[in-house]
C-alpha positions as CSV (number, residue, x, y, z in Angstrom):
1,X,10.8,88.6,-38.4
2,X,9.1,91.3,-36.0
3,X,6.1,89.6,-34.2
4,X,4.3,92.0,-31.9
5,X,2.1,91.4,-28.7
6,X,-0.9,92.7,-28.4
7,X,-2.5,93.8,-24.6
8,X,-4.6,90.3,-24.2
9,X,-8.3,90.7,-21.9
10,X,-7.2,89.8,-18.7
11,X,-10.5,88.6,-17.6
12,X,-14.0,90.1,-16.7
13,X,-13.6,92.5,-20.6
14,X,-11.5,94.7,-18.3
15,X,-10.7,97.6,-21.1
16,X,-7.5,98.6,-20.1
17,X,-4.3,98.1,-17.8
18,X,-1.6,100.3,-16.2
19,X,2.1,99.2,-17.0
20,X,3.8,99.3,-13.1
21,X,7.2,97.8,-14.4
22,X,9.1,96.1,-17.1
23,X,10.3,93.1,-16.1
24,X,12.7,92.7,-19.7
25,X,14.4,95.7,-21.7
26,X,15.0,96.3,-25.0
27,X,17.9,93.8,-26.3
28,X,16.7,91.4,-23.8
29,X,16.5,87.3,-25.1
30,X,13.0,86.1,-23.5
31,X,12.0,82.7,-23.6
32,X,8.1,81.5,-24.0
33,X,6.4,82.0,-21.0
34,X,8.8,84.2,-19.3
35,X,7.1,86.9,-17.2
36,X,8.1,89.9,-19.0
37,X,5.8,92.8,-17.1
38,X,3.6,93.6,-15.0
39,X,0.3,95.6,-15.4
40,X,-2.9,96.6,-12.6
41,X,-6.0,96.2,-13.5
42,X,-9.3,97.3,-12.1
43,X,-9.0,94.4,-10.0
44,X,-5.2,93.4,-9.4
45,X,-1.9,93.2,-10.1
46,X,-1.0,90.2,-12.6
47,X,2.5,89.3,-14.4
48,X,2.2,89.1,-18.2
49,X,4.2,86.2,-20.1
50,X,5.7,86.2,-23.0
51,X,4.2,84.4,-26.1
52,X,6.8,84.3,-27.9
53,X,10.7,83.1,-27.8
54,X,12.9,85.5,-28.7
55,X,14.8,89.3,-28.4
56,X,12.7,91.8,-27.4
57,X,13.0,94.5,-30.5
58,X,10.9,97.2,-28.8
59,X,8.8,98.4,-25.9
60,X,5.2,100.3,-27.0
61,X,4.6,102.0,-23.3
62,X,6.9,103.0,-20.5
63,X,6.5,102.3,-16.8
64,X,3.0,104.1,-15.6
65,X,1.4,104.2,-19.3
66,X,-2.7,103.3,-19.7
67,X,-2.6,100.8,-22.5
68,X,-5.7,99.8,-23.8
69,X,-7.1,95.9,-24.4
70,X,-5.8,95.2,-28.1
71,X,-2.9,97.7,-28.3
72,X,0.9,97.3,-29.5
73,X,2.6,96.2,-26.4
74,X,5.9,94.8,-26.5
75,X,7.5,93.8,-30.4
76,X,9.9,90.3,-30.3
77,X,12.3,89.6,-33.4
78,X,11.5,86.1,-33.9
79,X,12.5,83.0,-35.9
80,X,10.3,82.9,-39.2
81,X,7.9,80.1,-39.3
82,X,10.1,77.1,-42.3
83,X,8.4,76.9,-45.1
84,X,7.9,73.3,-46.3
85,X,10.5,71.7,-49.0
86,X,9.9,71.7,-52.1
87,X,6.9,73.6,-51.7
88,X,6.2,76.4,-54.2
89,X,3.8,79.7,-53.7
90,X,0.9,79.4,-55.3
91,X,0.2,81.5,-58.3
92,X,-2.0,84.9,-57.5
93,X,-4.2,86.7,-60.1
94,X,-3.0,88.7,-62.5
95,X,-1.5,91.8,-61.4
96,X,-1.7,90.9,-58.0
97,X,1.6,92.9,-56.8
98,X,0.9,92.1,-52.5
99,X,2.1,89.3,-51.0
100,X,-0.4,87.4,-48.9
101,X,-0.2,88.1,-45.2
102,X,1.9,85.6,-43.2
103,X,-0.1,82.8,-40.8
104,X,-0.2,84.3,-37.1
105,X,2.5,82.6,-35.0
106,X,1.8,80.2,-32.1
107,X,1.0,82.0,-28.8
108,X,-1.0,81.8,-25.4
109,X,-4.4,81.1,-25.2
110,X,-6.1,84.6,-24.9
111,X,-3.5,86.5,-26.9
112,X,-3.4,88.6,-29.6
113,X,-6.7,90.5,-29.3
114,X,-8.0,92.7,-32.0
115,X,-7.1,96.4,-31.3
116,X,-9.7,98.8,-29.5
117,X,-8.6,101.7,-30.8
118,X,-6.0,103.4,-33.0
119,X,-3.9,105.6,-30.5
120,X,-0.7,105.0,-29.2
121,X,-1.0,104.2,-25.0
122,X,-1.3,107.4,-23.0
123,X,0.3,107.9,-20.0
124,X,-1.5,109.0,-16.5
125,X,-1.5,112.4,-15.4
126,X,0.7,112.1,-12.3
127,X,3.1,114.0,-10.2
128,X,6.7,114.0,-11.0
129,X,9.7,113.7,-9.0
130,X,11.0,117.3,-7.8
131,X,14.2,118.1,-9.9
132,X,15.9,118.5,-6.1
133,X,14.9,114.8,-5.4
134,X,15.9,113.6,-8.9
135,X,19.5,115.3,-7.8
136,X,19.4,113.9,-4.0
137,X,18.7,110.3,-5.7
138,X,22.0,110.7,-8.7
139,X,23.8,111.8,-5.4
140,X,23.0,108.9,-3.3
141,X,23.5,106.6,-6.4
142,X,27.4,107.9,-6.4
143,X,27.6,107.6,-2.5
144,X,26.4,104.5,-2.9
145,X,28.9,103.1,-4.8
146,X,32.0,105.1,-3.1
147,X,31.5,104.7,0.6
148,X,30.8,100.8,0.1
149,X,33.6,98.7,1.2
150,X,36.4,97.4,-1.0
151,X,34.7,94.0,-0.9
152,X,31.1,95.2,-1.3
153,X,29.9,96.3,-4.1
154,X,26.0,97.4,-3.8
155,X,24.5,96.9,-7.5
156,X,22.1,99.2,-9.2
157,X,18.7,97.4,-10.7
158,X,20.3,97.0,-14.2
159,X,22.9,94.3,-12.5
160,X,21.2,92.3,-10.7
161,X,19.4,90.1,-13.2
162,X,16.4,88.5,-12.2
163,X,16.4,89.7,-8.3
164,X,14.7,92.6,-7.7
165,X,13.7,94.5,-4.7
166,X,11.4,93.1,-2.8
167,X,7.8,96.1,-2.2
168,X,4.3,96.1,-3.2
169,X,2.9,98.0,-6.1
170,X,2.1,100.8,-4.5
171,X,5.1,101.3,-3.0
172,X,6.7,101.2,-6.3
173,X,4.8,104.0,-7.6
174,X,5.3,105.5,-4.6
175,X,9.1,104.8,-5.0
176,X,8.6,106.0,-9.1
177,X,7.0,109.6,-8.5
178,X,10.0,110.4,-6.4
179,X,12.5,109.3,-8.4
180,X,13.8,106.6,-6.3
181,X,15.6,103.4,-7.4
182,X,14.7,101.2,-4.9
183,X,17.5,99.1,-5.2
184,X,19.5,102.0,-2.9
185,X,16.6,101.5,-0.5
186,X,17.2,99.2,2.4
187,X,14.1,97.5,4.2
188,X,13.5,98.2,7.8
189,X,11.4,95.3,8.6
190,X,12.5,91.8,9.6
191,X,10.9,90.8,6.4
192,X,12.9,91.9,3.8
193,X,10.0,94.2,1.6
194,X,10.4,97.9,1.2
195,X,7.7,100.3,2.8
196,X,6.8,103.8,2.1
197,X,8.2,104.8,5.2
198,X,12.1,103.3,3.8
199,X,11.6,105.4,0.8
200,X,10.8,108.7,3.3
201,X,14.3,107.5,5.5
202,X,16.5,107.0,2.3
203,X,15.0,110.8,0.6
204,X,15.4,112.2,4.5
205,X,19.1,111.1,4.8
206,X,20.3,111.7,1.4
207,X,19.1,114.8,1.1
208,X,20.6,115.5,4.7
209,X,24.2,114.2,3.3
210,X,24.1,116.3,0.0
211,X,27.0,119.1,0.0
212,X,25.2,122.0,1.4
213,X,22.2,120.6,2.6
214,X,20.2,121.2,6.5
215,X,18.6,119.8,8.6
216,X,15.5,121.7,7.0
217,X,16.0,120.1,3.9
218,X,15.0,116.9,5.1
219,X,11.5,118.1,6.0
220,X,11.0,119.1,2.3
221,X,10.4,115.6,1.6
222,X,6.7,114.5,0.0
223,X,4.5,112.9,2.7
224,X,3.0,109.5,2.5
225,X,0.0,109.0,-0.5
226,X,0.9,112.7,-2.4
227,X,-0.3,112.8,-5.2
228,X,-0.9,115.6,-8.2
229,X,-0.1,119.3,-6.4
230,X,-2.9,121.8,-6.5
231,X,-1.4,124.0,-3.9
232,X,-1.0,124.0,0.0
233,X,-4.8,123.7,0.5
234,X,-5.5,120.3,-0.9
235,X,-4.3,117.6,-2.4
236,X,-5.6,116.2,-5.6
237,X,-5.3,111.8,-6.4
238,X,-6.2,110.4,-9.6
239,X,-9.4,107.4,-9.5
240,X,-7.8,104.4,-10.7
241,X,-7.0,100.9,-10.2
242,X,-9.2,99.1,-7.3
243,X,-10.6,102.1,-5.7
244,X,-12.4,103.5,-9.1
245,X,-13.4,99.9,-9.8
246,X,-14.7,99.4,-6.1
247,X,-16.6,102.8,-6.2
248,X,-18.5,101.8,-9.8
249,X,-18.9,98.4,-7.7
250,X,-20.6,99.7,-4.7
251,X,-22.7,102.7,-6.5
252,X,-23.8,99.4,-8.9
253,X,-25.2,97.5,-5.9
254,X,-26.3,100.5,-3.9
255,X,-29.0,101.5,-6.6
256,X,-29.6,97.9,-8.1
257,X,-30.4,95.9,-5.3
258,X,-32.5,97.4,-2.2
259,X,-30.3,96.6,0.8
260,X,-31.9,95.6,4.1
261,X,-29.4,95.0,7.2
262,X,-30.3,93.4,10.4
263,X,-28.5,93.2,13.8
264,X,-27.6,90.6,16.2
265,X,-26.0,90.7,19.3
266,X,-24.0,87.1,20.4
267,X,-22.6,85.9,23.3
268,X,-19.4,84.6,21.7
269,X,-17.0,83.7,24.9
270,X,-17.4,79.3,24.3
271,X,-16.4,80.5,20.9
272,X,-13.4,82.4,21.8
273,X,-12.4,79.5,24.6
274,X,-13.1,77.4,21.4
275,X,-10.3,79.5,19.5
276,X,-8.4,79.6,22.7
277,X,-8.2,76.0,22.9
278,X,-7.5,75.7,19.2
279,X,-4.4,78.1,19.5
280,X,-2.2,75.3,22.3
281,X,-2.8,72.1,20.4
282,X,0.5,71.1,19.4
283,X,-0.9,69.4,17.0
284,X,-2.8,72.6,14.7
285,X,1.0,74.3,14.9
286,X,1.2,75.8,11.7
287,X,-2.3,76.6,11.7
288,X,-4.1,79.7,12.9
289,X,-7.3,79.4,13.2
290,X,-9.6,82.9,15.0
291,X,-13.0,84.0,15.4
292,X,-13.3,84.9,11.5
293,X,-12.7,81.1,10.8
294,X,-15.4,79.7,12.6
295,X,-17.8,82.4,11.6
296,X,-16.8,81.4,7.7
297,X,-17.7,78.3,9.0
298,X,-21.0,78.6,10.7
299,X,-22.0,80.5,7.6
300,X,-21.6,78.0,5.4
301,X,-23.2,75.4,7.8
302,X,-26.3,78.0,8.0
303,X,-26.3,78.8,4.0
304,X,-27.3,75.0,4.2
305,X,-30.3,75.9,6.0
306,X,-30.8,79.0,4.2
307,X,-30.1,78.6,0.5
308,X,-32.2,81.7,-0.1
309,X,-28.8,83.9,1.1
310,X,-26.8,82.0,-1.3
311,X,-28.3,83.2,-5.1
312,X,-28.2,85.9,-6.8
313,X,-31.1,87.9,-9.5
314,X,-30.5,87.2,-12.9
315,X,-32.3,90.4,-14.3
316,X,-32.1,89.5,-17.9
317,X,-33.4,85.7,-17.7
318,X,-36.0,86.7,-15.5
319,X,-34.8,84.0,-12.8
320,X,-33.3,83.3,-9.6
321,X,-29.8,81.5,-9.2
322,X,-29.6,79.4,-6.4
323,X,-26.0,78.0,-6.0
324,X,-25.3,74.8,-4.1
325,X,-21.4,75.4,-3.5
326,X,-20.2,78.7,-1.1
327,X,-17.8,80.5,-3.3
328,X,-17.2,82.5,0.0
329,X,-15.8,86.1,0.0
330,X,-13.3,87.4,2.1
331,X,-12.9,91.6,2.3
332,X,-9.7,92.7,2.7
333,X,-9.0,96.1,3.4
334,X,-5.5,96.5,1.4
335,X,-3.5,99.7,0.5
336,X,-5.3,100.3,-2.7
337,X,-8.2,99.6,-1.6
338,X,-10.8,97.0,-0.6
339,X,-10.9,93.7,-2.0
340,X,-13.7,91.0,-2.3
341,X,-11.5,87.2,-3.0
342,X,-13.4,84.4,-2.3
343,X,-12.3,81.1,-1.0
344,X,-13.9,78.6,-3.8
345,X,-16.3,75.8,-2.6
346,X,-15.9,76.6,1.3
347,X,-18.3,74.5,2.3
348,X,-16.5,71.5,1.2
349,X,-13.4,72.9,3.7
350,X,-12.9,71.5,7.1
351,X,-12.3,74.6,9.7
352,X,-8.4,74.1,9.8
353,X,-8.4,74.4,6.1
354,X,-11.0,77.1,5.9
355,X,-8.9,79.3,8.6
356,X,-5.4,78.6,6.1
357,X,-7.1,79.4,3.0
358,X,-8.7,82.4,4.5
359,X,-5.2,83.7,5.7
360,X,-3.8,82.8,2.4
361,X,-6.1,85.3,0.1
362,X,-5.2,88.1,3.2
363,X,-1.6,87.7,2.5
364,X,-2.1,87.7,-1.2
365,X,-4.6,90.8,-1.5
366,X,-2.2,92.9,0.5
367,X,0.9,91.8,-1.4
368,X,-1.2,93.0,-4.9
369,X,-1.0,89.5,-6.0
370,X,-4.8,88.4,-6.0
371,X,-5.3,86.9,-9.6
372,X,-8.8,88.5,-11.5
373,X,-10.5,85.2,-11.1
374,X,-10.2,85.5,-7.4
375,X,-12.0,88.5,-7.4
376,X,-15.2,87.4,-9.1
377,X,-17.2,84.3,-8.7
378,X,-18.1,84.6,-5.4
379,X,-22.0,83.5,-3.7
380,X,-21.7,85.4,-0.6
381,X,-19.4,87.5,1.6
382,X,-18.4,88.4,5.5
383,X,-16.7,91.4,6.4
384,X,-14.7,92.0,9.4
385,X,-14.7,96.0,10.2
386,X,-14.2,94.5,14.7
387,X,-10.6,94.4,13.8
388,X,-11.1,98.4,13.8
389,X,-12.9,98.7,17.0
390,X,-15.6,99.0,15.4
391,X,-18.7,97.3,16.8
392,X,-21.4,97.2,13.7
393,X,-22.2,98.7,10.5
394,X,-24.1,98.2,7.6
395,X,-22.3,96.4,4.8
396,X,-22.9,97.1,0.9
397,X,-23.6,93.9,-1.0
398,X,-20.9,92.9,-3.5
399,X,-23.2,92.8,-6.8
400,X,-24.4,89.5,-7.9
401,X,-24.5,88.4,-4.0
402,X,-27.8,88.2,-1.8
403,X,-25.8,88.5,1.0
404,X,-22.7,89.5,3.2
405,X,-22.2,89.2,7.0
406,X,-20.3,92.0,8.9
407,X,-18.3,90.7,12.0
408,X,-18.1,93.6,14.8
409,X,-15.0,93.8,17.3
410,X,-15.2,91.1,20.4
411,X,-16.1,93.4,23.6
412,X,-16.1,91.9,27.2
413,X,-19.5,93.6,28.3
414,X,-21.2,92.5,31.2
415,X,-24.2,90.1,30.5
416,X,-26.8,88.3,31.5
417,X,-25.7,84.2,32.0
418,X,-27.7,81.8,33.7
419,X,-29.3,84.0,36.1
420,X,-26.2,86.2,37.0
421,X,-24.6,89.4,35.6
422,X,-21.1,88.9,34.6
423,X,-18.6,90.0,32.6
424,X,-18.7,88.1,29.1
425,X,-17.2,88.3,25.5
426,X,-20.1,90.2,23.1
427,X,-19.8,90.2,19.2
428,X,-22.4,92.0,17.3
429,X,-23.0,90.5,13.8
430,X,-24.7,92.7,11.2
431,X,-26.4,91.3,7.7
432,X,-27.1,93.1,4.6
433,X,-29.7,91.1,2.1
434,X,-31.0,91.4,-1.1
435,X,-34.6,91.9,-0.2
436,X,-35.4,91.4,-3.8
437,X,-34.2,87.6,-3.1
438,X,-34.4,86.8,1.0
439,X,-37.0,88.2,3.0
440,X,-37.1,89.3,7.1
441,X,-37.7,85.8,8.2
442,X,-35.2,84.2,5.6
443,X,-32.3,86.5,6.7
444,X,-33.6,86.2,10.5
445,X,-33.5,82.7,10.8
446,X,-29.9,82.7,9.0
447,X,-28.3,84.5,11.1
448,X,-29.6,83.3,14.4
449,X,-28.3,80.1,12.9
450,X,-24.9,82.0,12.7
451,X,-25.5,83.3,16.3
452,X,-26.1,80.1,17.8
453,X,-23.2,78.2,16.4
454,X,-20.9,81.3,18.1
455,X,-22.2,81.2,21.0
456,X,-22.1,77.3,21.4
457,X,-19.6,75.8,18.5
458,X,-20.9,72.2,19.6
459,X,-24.3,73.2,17.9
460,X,-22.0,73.0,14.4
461,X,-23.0,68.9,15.2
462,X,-26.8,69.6,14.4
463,X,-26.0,70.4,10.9
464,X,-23.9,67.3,9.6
């Protein structure tokens, strides 16, 4: 029998999700729980198991197709359910001439949502592949396979099973637009994944070793981030994925909440001779713990004295939520945009695990990987625009938070120390409240709290 999977919510009544890849073709045996595609959200990149076991009968969208929440997805050709020996159907009324619809099968939790809408899953307006890169890629494909060596034999994507080239979502669009198969594509980096800049390299050469091509031709080949043509004077990009959801998100707290920032300028050098110190214990190998970490930390020690900066305004009950855990937030600047993944319960972490789960949800928001329930949750927030040279700003909350804290870039700046002008390291630290929830003196008297831990890490002690 045909059972068919329907697009499931994938958290936070997301409407809709973009197919990036197929993980299993048409023909294919998949087992229960086997990863068979994955689709972006608003908010990430996730991998969708199977519910069922079974062959996979037909595919409902391609590779870059919108499909909305509750749509035809993927169709399996399943084992029917047994019926029971010996058991008869039961008599219908009279000139009943339907049989009664068969009992759903077993599946995931969270599957099989009710459809949204009656269409068939639209694909993006995007820009194609140039019919001349579509040829340099068939012709590579060929070289490919008759310059290798006797005793090599490079495989195309459809032979290598379950390994796949190694690249971020966005570099397999990237990699899709322009035809590429990026299983031609050799990575430049020590660490194995494919950049846009390998995809540039493999069009560049190819299209330099194509019968009759220049040197010219090479420069022909689409720059980084292209996107839909609209002629030599601009360039147009479709709003999607995290950047349309971070826009709604930022436009939401910008005329919801009135933001108030305030500025403080620290004296961070013990801290940094702190870090310093950290960074040649044998004993922390493994561990890498910076400036960021112990300002996660000194926030969570402060939030202790200020519980005001850790709530949020629940509009509709008419109350405010004070929280007594720190789901804090990380940003992370990442190539489709800025995320917000929060550690959970941070102020239960020692410093050393604080620093490794903070480096954790960097590595996994640039890989694309940050799951939706990372992304939402969180109490309050730091953002660290210094590791642009940048020396202040004024953050935007992230909605539902009273606060975030913006870390500027470390600057050695002469300064006034015990009596003397000398040269020092300077942090300024900028804080954007909700002054519907924290007032001046609530949000002063955080972050000096913040200030005076980075400037003497041994005052951490006075808070327990």
């Amino acid at each position: 029998m045909i059972a068919e999977f329907l697009l499931p919510d994938l958290g936070e009544g997301l409407p809709e999700a973009e197919i990036v890849q197929w993980l299993v073709a048409q023909g294919d045996d998949v087992r229960l729980n086997q990863p068979i595609a994955e689709v972006e959200t608003a908010k990430a990149i996730v991998e969708l198991p199977s519910p069922f076991a079974g062959t996979v009968s037909a595919l409902h969208a391609a590779a870059g197709d919108v499909v909305e929440v509750g749509s035809p997805l993927i169709a399996f050709e399943v084992e029917a359910p047994a019926s029971t020996p010996g058991a008869a159907p039961e008599p219908g009324p009279a000139g009943a001439g339907r049989a009664e619809p068969e009992p759903p099968l077993p599946n995931l939790v969270g599957y099989g949502a009710a459809p949204r809408g009656t269409g068939r899953p639209q694909r993006r307006a995007r820009a194609g592949a140039r019919p001349d890169e579509l040829q340099v890629t068939q012709t590579a494909a060929a070289q490919v396979m008759h310059d290798a060596p006797h005793d090599v034999v490079t495989p195309l994507r459809d032979d290598v099973g379950d390994e796949r080239p190694r690249s971020t979502p966005p570099v397999r669009a990237y990699a899709r637009e322009r035809g590429v198969d990026l299983a031609l594509v050799e990575a430049s980096g020590v660490t194995g994944i494919i950049r846009r800049d390998d995809i540039d390299q493999f069009l560049a050469g190819r299209t330099l070793s194509a019968p009759g091509a220049s040197p010219a031709d090479a420069q022909r080949v689409p720059p980084a981030g292209a996107g839909r043509a609209a002629g030599d004077r601009e360039t147009r990009l479709p709003i999607r994925g995290v950047r349309k959801h971070t826009a709604a998100a930022m436009v939401r707290s910008a005329f919801t909440a009135p933001h108030v920032t305030t500025f403080l300028e620290v004296d961070v050098t013990e801290a940094t001779r702190f870090v310093a110190s950290l960074r040649t214990d044998r004993r922390l190998d493994g561990h890498r713990v910076g400036i960021m970490a112990v300002a996660a930390k000194a926030v969570c020690l402060a939030l202790r004295a200020e519980p005001t900066l850790n709530a949020a305004w629940d509009e509709e009950a008419g109350e405010i939520v004070q929280y007594h855990y720190v789901n804090l937030g990380i940003a992370a600047a990442t190539e489709r945009g800025l995320v917000v993944p929060h550690v959970a319960d941070a102020d239960s972490l020692s410093l050393i695990e604080l620093a490794d789960e903070i480096g954790r949800l960097a590595e996994t928001a640039r890989s694309g990987r940050t799951s939706p329930s990372a992304l939402s949750g969180g109490t309050f927030s730091i953002t660290n625009f210094g590791v642009f040279g940048i020396d202040a700003g004024t953050p935007i909350l992230n909605p539902g938070e009273a606060g975030i804290l913006g870390l500027g870039s470390v600057r050695r700046r002469p300064w006034e120390h015990e009596g003397d002008i000398v040269l020092r390291d300077v942090m300024t630290l900028s804080l954007s409240f909700d002054h519907r929830l924290v007032d001046g003196q609530q949000a002063s008297r955080f972050l000096t709290a913040v200030g005076d831990i980075l400037r003497e890490p041994g005052r951490a002690l006075l808070f327990g």
